[in-house]
C-alpha positions, 0 to 999 in steps of 0.5 A: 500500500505505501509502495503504491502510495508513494508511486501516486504522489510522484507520478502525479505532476507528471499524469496532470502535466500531460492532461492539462497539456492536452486542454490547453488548445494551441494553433498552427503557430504552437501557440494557445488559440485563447480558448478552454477553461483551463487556459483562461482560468489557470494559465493566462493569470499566471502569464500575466504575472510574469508579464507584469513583472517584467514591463514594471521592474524592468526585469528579465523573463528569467527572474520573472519566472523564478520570483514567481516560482520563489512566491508559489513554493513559500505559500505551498511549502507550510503545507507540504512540511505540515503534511511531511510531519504527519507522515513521518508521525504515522510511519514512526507509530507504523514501526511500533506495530509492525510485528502485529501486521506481519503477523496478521498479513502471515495469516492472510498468506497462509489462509485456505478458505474464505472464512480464514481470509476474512478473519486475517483481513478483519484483525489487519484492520482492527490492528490499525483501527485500534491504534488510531492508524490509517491504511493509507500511511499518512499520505494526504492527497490534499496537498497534492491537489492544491499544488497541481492547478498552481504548478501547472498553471506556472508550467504553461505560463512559462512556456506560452508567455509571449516575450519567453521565447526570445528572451535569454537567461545568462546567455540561456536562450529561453525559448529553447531546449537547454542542456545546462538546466536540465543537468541542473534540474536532475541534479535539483532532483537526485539532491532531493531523493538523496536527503529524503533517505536520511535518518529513516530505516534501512528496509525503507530506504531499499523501497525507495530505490526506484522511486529516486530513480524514476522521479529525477528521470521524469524531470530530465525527461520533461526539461528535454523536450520542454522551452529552457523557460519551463526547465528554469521552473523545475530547476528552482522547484527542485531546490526548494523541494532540497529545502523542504526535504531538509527541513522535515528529515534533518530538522524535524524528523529527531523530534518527532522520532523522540516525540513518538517514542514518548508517547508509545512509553504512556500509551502502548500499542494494542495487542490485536492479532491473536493466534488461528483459532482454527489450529488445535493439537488434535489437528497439529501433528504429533508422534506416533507412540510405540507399544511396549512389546515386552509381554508379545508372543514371539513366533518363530522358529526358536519360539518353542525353545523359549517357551520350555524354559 
């Protein structure tokens, strides 16, 4: 279930990326024909934005996009920490009663009807349940929802903004593909994968092996084929995201670790799973026991012989 969690939080940009991409209509020209509610609602008030930066502070595309960036990240990162906190609060309580749920998914293995699937399926949830504990690990989709609109809003902006196209960024054309953010963009991301390993346990860590692969992957996979002026946008997304990661897993996750530990010592784990009913010693397999043959009759050719003495 995290595992699934997890995939669904980072693919997620990606997935509403390419949709909101089809519902933004261009012409011949590549350029937005004006048309969609996607495009009037989210992107247009963002392009205008930047627009109205650069005309009023005499400023370049390039900072213009990042200020906005810088702007959007502040308002969503107390969000994003508070969701963080939640997580690693349930994730540090998840340790505490993992023996039970191994215990109650061993049981749901090793079920060979629908009744005992049942019973294993009803105690894995009673273990969560009775401990004030969501299947779901923590994981709100809240936040991911409020930051999608934004973020791609900001995404189009920079990438239709007229002006964008032929404006340079320290010798970066904008409008253009460029090597040099998405490197910075990969590595913004794999910084960000790296501290999020920090400080958690070493049986996590190997589930999330591929997803620091794949996440920075998908950036540099967009940024290729994306304007120089939207790859600027995930170069400074990703430092923040660097930021946010350190705050929660270096700054925050001691105490909450420290937190949590006091708060299992007043109020301990409630004991859920208990043994298969179903399992009883007339049932588990026990040794034959041998009879005494000290009093048999002995049959044979010496029997005779044995029975005159």
């Amino acid at each position: 279930m995290r595992k699934l969690n997890k995939w669904l939080l980072s693919s997620g940009l990606f997935t509403l990326v390419l949709f909101l991409s089809g519902c933004v209509k261009t012409g011949k020209n590549g350029q937005p024909t004006g048309d969609g509610i996607v495009y009037n609602v989210l992107v247009k008030p963002m392009s205008s934005a930047i627009t109205y930066l650069v005309d009023n502070f005499n400023w370049n595309y390039g900072w213009a996009i990042i200020f906005i960036t810088i702007i959007v990240r502040l308002i969503i990162m107390p969000l994003g920490l508070n969701q963080s906190r939640k997580s690693m609060i349930q994730t540090e309580k998840m340790q505490a009663i993992k023996p039970q749920l191994d215990a109650a998914q061993a049981k749901l293995k090793e079920a060979t009807t629908r009744e005992e699937q049942m019973q294993a399926q009803t105690e894995l949830q009673q273990v969560y349940k009775e401990n004030n504990m969501s299947m779901m690990g923590g994981i709100g989709c809240l936040p991911l929802l409020i930051q999608m609109p934004i973020f791609s809003a900001l995404f189009f902006a920079a990438k239709y903004t007229e002006g964008i196209l032929s404006a340079t960024f320290f010798g970066v054309n904008l409008g253009k593909p460029s090597i040099i953010f998405v490197v910075l963009a990969g590595i913004a991301y794999l910084g960000q994968g790296y501290l999020s390993t920090i400080g958690i346990p070493e049986e996590q860590k190997k589930t999330m092996k591929s997803m620091l692969i794949v996440s920075p992957l998908m950036i540099v996979f967009m940024s290729m084929s994306s304007p120089a002026g939207v790859t600027l946008y995930w170069v400074v997304g990703g430092i923040f995201t660097c930021i946010q990661t350190f705050i929660t897993n270096i700054l925050l996750r001691p105490r909450i670790k420290a937190q949590v530990a006091e708060e299992l010592k007043k109020n301990p784990p409630k004991q859920v799973v208990t043994p298969r009913k179903d399992v009883t010693p007339a049932k588990e397999a026990t040794p034959a026991k041998t009879v005494p043959q000290k009093n048999t009759p002995k049959t044979g050719r010496n029997a005779g012989k044995q029975n005159r003495k």
